[in-house]
KEBADO-862625 format. One record per residue: residue in one letter; residue number from 1; x, y, z of N, C-alpha, C, CB in turn. Coordinates in Angstrom, 2 decimals, m for minus. Each point is the difference from the previous one (the first is absolute). Glycine has a CB too. Example, Ala and Ser with C-alpha at 12.3 -4.5 7.8 and 13.67 -1.06 7.14 Angstrom:
2
(torfi A,1,(13.19,m5.69,7.80),(m0.89,1.19,0.00),(0.90,1.20,0.00),(m1.89,m1.17,1.25)),
(torfi S,2,(1.54,2.22,m1.97),(0.82,1.19,0.06),(m0.77,1.09,0.73),(1.18,m0.63,m2.15)),
//
This chain:
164
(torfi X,1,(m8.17,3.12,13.37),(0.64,1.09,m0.69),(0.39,m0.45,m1.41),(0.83,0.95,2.19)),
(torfi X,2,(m0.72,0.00,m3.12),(m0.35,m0.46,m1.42),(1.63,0.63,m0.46),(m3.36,0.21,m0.41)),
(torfi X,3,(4.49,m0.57,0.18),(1.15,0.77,m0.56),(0.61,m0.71,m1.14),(0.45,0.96,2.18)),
(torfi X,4,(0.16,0.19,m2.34),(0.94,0.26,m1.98),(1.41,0.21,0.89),(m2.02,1.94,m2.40)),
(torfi X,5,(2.49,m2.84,2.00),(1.70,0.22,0.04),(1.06,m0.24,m1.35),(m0.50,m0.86,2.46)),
(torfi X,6,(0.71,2.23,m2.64),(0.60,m0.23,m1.47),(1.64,0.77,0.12),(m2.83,0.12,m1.51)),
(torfi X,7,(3.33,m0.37,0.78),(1.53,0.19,0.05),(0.88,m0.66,m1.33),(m0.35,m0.07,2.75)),
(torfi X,8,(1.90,m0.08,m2.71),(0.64,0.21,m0.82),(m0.18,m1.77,0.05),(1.48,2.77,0.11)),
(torfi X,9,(m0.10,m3.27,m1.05),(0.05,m1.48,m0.04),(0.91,m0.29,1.26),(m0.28,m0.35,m2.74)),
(torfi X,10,(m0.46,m0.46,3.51),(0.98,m0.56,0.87),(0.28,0.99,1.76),(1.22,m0.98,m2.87)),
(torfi X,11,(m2.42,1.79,2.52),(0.33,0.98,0.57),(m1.06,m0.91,1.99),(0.39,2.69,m3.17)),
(torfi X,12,(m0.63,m3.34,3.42),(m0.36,m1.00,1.36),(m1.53,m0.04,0.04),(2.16,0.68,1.60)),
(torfi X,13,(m2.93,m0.06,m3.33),(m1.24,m0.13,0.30),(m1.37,m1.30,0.40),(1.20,1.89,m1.29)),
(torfi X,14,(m0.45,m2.97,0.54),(m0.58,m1.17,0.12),(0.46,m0.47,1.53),(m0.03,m0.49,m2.78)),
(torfi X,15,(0.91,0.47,3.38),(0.10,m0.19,1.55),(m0.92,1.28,1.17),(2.76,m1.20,m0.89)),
(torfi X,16,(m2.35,2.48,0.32),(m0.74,0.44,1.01),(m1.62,0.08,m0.39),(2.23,1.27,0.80)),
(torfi X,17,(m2.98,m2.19,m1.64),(m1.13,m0.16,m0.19),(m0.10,m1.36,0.95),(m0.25,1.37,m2.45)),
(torfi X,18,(0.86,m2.15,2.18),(m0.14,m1.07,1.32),(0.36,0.38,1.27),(0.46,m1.58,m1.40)),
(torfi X,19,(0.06,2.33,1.61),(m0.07,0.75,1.84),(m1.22,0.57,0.02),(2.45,0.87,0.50)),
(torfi X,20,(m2.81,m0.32,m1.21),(m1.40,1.10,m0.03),(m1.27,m1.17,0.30),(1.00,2.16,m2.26)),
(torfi X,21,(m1.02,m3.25,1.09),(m1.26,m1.05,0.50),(0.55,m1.25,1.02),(m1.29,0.42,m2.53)),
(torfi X,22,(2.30,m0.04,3.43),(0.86,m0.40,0.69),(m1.36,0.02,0.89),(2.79,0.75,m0.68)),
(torfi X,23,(m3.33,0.61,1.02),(m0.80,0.39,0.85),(m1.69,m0.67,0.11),(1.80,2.04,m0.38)),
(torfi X,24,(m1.59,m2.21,m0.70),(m1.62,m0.28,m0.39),(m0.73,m1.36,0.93),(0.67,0.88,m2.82)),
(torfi X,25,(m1.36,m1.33,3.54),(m0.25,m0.95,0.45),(m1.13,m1.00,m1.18),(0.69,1.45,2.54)),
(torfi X,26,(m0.04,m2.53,m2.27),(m1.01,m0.83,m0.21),(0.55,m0.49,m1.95),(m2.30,1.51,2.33)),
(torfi X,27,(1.69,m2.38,m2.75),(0.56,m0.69,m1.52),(0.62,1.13,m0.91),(m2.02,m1.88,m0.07)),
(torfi X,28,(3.53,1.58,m0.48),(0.44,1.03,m0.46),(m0.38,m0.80,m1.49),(1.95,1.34,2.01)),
(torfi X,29,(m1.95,m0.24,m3.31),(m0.30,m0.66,m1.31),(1.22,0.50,m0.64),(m2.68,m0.10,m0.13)),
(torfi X,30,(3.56,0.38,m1.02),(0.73,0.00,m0.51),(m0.12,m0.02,m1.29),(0.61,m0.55,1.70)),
(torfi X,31,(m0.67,1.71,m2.48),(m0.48,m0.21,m1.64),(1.24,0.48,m0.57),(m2.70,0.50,m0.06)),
(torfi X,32,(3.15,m1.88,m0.42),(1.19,0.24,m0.80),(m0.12,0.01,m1.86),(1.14,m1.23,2.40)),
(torfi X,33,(m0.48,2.59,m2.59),(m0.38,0.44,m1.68),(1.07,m0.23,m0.93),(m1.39,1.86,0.71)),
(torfi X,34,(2.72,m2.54,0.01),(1.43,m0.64,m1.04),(m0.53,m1.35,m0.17),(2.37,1.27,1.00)),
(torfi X,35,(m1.89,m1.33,m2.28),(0.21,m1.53,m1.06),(1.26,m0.37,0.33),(m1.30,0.51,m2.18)),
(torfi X,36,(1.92,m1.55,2.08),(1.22,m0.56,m0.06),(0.09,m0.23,m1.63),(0.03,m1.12,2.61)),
(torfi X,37,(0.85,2.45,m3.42),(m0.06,0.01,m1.40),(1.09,m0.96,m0.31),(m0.92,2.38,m0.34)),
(torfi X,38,(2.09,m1.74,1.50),(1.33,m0.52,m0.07),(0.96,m0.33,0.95),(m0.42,0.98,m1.54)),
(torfi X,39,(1.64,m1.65,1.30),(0.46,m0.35,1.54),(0.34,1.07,0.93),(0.89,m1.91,m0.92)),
(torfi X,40,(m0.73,3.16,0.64),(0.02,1.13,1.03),(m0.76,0.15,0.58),(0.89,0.88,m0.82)),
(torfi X,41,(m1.97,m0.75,0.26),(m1.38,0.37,0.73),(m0.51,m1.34,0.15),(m0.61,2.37,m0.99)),
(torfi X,42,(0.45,m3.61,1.11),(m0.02,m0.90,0.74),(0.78,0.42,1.45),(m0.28,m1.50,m2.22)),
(torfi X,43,(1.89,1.55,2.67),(0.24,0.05,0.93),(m0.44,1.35,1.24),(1.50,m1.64,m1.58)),
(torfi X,44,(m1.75,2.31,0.60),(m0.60,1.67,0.64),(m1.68,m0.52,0.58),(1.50,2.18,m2.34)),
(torfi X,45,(m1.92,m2.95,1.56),(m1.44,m0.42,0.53),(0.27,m0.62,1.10),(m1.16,m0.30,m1.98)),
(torfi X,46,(2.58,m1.03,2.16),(0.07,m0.83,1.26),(0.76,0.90,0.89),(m0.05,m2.38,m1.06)),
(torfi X,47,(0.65,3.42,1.15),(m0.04,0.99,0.90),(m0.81,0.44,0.99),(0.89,0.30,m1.48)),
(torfi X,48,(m1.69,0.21,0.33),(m1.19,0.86,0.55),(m1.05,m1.00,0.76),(0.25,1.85,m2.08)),
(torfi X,49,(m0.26,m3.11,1.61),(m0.93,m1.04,0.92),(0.75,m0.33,1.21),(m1.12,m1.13,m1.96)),
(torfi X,50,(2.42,0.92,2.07),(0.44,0.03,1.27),(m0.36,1.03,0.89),(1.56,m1.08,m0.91)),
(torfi X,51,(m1.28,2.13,0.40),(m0.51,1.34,1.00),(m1.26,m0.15,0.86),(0.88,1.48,m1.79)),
(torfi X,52,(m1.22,m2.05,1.22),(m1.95,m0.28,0.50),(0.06,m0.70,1.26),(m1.19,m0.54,m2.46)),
(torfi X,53,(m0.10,0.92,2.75),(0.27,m0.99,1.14),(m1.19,m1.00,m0.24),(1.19,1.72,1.88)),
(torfi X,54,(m0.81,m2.93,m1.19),(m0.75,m1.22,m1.16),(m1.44,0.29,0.46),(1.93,m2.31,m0.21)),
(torfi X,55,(m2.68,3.01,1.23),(m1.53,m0.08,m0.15),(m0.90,0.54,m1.09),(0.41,0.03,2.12)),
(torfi X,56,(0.43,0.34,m2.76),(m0.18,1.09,m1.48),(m0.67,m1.25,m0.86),(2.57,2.06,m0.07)),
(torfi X,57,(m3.84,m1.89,m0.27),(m1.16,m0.08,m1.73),(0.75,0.29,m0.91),(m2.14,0.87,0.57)),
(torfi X,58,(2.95,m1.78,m1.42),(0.77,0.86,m1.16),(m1.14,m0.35,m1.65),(3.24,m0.49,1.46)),
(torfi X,59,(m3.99,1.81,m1.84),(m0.56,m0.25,m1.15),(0.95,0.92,m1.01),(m2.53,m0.60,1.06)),
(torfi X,60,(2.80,m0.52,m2.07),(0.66,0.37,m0.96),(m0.78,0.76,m1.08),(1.39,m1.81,0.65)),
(torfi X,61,(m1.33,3.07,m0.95),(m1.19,0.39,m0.75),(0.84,1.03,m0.52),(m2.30,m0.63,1.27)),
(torfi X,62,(2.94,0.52,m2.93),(0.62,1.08,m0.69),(m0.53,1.11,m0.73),(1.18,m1.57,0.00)),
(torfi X,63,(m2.50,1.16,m0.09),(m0.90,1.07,m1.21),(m1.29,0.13,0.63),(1.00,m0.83,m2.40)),
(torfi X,64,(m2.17,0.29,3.17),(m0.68,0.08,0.29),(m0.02,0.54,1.18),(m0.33,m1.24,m1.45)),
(torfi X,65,(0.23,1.70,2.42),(0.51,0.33,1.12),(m1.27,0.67,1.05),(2.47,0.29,m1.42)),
(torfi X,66,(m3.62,m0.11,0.00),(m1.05,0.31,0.95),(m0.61,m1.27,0.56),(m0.45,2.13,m1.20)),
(torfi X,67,(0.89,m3.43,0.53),(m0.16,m1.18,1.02),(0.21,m0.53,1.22),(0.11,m0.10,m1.49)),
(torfi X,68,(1.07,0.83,1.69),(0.34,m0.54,1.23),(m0.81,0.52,1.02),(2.14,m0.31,m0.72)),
(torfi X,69,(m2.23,m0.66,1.53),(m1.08,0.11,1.23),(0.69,m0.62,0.98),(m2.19,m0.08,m1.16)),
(torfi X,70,(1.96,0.86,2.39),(0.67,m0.44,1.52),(0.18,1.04,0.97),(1.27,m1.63,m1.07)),
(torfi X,71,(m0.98,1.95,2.32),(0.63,0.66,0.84),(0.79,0.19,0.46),(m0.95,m0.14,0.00)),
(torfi X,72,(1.31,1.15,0.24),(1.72,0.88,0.41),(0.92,m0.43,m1.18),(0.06,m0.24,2.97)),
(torfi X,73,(m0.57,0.58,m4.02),(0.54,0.26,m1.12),(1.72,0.51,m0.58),(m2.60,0.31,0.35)),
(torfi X,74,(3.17,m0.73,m1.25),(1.73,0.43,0.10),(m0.53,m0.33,m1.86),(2.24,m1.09,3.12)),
(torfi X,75,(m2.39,2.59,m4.15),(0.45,m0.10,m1.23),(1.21,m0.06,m0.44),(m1.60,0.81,m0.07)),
(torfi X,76,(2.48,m1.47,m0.40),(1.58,0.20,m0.72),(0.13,m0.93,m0.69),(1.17,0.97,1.52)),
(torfi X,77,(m1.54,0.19,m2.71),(0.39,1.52,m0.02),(m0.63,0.39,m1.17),(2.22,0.00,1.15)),
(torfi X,78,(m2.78,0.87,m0.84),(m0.48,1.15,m1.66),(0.48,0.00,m1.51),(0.01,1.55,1.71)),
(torfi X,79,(1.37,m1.43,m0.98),(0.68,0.13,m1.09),(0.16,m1.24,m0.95),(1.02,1.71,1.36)),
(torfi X,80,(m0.92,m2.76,m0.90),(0.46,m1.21,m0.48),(m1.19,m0.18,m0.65),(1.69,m0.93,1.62)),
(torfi X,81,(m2.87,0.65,m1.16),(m1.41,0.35,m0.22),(m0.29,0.82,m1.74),(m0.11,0.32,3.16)),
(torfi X,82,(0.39,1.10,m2.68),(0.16,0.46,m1.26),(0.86,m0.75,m1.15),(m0.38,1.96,1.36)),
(torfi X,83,(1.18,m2.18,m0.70),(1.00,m0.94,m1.29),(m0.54,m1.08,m0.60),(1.88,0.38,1.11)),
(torfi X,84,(m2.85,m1.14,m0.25),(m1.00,m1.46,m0.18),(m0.86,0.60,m1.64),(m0.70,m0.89,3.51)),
(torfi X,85,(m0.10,2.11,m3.06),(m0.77,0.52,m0.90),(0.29,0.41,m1.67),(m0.59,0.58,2.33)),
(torfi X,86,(1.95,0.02,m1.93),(0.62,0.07,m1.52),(0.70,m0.59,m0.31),(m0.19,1.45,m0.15)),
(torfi X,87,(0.54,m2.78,0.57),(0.24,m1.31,m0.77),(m0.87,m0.84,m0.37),(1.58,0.11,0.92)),
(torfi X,88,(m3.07,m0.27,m0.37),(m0.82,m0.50,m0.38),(m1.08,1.05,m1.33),(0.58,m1.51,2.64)),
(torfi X,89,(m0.01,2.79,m2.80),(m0.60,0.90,m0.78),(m1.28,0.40,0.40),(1.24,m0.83,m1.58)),
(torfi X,90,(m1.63,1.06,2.70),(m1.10,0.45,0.97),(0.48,1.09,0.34),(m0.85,m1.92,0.86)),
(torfi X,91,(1.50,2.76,m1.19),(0.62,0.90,1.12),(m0.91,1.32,0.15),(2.54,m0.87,m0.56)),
(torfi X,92,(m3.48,0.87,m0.25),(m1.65,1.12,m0.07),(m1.13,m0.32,1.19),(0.04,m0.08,m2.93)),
(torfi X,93,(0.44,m1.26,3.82),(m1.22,m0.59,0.62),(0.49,0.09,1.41),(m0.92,m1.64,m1.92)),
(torfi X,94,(2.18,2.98,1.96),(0.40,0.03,1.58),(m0.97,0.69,0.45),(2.35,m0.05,0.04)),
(torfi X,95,(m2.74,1.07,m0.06),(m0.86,0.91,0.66),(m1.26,m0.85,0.38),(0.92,2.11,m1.30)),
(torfi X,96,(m1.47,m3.11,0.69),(m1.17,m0.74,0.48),(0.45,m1.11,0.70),(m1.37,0.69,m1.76)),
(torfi X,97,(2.27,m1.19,1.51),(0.10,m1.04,1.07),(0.90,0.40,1.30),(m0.29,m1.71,m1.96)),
(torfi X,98,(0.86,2.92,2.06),(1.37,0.63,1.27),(m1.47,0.20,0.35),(3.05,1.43,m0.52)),
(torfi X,99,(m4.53,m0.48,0.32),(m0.99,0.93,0.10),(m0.42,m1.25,1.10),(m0.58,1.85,m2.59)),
(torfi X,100,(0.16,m2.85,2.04),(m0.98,m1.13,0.43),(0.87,m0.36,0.65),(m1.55,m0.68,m1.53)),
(torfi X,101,(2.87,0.14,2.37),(0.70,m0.52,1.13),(m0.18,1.12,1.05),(1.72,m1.47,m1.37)),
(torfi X,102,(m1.31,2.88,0.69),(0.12,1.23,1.59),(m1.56,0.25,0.24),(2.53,1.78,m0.60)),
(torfi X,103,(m3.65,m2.45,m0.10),(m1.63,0.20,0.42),(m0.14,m1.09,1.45),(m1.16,0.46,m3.06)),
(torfi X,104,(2.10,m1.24,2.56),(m1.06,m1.55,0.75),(1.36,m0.63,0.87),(m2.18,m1.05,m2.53)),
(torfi X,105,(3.39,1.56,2.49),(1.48,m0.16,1.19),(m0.37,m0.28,1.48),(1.36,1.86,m1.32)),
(torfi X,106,(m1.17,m2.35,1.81),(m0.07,m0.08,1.63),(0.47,1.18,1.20),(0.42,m2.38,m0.88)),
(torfi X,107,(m0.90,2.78,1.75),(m0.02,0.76,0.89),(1.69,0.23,m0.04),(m2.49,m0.79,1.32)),
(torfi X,108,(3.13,m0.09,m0.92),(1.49,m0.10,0.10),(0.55,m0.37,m1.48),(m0.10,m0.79,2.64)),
(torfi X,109,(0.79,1.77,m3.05),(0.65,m0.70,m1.37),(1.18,0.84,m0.04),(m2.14,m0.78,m1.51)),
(torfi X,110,(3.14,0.21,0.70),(1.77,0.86,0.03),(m0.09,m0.47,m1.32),(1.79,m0.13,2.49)),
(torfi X,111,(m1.89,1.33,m3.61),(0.43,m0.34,m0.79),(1.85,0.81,m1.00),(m3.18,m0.82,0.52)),
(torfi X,112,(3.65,0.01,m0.88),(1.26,0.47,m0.50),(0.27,0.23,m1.61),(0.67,m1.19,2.10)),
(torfi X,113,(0.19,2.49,m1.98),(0.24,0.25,m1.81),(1.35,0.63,0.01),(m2.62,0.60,m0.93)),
(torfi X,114,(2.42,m0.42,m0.03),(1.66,0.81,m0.36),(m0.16,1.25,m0.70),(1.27,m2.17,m0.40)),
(torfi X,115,(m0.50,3.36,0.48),(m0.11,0.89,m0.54),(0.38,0.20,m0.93),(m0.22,0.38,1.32)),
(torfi X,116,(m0.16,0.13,m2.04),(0.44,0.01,m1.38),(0.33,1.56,m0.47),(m1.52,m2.26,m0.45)),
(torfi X,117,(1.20,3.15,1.56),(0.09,1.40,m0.57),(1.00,0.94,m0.01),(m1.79,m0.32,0.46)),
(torfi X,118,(2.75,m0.26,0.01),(1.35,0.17,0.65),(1.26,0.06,m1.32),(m1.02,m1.50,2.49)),
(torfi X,119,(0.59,0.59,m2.90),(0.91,m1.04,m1.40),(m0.10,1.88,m1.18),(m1.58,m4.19,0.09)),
(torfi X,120,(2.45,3.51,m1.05),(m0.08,0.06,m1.04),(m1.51,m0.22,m1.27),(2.46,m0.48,1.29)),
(torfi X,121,(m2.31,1.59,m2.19),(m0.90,m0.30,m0.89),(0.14,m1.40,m0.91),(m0.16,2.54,0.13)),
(torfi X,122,(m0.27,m3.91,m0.01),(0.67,m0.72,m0.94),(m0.29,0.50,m1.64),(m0.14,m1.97,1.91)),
(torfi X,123,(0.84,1.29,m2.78),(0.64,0.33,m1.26),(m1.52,m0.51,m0.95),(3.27,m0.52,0.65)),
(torfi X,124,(m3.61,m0.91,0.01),(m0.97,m0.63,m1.03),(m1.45,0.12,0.29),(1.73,m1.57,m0.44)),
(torfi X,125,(m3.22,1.55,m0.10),(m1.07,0.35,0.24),(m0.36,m0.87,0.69),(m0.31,1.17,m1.54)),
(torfi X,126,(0.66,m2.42,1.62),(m0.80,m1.35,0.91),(0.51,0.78,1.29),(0.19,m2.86,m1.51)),
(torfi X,127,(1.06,3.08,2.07),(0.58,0.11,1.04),(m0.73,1.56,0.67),(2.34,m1.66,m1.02)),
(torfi X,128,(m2.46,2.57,0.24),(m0.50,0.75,0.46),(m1.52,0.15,0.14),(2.03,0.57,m0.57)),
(torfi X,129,(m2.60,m1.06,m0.23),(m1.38,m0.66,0.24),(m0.28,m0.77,1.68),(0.18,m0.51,m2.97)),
(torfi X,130,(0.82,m0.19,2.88),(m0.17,m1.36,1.62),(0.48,1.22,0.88),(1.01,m3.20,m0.69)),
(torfi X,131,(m0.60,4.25,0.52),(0.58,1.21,1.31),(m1.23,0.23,0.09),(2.34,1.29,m0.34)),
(torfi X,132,(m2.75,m0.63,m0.54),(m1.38,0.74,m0.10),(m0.95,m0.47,0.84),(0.36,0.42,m2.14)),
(torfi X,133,(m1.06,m1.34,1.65),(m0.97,m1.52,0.95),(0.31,0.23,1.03),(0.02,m1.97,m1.19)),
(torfi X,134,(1.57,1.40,1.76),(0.15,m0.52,1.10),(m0.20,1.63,1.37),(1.86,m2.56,m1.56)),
(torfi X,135,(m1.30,3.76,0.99),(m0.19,0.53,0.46),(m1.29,0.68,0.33),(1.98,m0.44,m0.57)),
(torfi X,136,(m2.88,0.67,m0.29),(m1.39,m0.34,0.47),(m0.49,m0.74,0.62),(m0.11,0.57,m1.20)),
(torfi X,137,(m0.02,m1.90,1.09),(m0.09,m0.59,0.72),(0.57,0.01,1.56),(m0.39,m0.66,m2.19)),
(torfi X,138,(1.85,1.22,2.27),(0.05,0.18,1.43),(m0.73,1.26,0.53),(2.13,m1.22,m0.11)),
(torfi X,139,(m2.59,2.07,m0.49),(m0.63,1.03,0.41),(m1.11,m0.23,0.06),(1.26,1.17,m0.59)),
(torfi X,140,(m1.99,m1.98,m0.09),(m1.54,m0.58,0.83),(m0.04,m0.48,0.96),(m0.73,m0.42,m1.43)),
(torfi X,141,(1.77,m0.49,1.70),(0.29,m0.77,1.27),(0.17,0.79,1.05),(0.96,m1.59,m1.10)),
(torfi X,142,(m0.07,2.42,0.91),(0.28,1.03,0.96),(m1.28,0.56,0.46),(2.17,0.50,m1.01)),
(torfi X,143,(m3.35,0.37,0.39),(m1.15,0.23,0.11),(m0.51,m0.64,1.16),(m0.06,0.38,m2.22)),
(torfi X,144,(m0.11,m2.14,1.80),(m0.91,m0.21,0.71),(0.60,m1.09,1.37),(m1.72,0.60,m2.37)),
(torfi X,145,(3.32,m0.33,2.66),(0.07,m0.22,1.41),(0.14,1.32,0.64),(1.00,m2.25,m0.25)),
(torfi X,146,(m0.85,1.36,1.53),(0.17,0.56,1.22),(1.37,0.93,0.50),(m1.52,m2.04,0.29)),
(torfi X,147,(2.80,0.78,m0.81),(0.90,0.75,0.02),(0.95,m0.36,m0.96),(m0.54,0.47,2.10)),
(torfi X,148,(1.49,0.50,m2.54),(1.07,m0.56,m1.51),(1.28,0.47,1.05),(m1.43,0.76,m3.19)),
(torfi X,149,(2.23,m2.13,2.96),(1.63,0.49,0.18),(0.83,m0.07,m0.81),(m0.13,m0.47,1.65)),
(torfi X,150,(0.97,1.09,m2.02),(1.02,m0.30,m0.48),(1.43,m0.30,0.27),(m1.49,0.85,m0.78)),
(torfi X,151,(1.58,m2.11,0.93),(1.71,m0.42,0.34),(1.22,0.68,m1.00),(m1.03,m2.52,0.74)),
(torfi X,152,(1.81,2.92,m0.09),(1.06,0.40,m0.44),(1.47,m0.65,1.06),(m1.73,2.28,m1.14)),
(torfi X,153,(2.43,m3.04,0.24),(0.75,m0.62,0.78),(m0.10,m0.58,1.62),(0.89,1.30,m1.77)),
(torfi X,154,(m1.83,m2.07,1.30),(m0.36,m0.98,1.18),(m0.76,1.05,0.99),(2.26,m1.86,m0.20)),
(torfi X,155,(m2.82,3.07,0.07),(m0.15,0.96,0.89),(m1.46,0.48,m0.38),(2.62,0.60,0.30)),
(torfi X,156,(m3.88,m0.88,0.49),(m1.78,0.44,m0.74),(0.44,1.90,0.46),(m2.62,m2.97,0.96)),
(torfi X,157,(1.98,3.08,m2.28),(m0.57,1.76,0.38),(m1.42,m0.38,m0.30),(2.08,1.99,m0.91)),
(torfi X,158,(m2.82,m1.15,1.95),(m1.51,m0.42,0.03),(m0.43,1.61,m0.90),(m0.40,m1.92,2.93)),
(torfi X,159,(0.15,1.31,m4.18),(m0.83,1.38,m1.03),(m1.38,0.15,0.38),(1.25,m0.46,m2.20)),
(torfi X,160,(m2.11,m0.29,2.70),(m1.78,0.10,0.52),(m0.06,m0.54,0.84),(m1.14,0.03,m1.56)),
(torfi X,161,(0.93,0.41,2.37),(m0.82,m0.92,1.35),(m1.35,0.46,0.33),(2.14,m0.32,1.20)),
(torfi X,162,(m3.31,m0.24,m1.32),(m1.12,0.15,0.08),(m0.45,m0.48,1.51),(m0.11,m0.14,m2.63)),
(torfi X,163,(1.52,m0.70,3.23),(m0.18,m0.51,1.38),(m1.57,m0.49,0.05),(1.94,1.71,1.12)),
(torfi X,164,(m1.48,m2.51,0.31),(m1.59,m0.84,0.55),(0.13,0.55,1.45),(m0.22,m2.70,m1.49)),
//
């Protein structure tokens, strides 16, 4: 099963993506899209690796992402992802490389984002530019799984289920 779980910040999406490939039998892979820029997000990264459970493939892959290769797949996160792109000033080359990961993804994949549509208009053009992207981008994604949830306070509402 191929799913989008997207939601607010903080809202239990990166955990209930590991219950979800909780299920999956057999080598789990793990494509992680945060940098450790700074000491916050350093400790938010050693968080989130605890959560795991250690049989987890962890490929670190922030910008390229149609690289990653493996089974029973866990993306997190899109968003961060997007952020990789317009700090490296690539941010025109999402649609071909998000295009080329959801072509060639594994049978089982959970991938995670954040919503962005919820928010406020931001003030500056970069910021509303990276809404823009990112929210496209979750709407391709959405397209081409199976099923999209959205967490809302620790709680999935299932928006598609294409079920198996």
């Amino acid at each position: 099963m191929k799913v989008l779980i997207t939601g607010g910040i903080k809202s239990g999406k990166s955990s209930y993506a590991l219950k979800i490939a909780g299920e999956f039998q057999g080598q789990k892979t793990f494509v992680a899209t945060a940098t450790a820029f700074d000491e916050e997000m350093k400790h938010r990264i050693e968080i989130h690796k605890k959560e795991r459970d250690p049989g987890y493939k962890t490929l670190e892959e922030p910008v390229y992402i149609q690289k990653a290769a493996g089974e029973n797949m866990v993306l997190d996160c899109l968003t961060m992802w997007m952020n990789n792109l317009f700090f490296n000033g690539i941010e025109d080359q999402w649609k071909g490389i998000l295009t080329s990961f959801l072509d060639s993804m594994p049978d089982n994949t959970v991938i995670v984002t954040n919503e962005v549509g919820l928010g406020n208009i931001p003030p500056d053009r970069v910021s509303r530019k990276y809404n823009e992207y990112l929210a496209a981008a979750n709407k391709l994604t959405a397209e081409k799984v199976d099923r999209v949830i959205m967490m809302v306070a620790g709680l999935p509402l299932i928006l598609k289920d294409n079920g198996e």
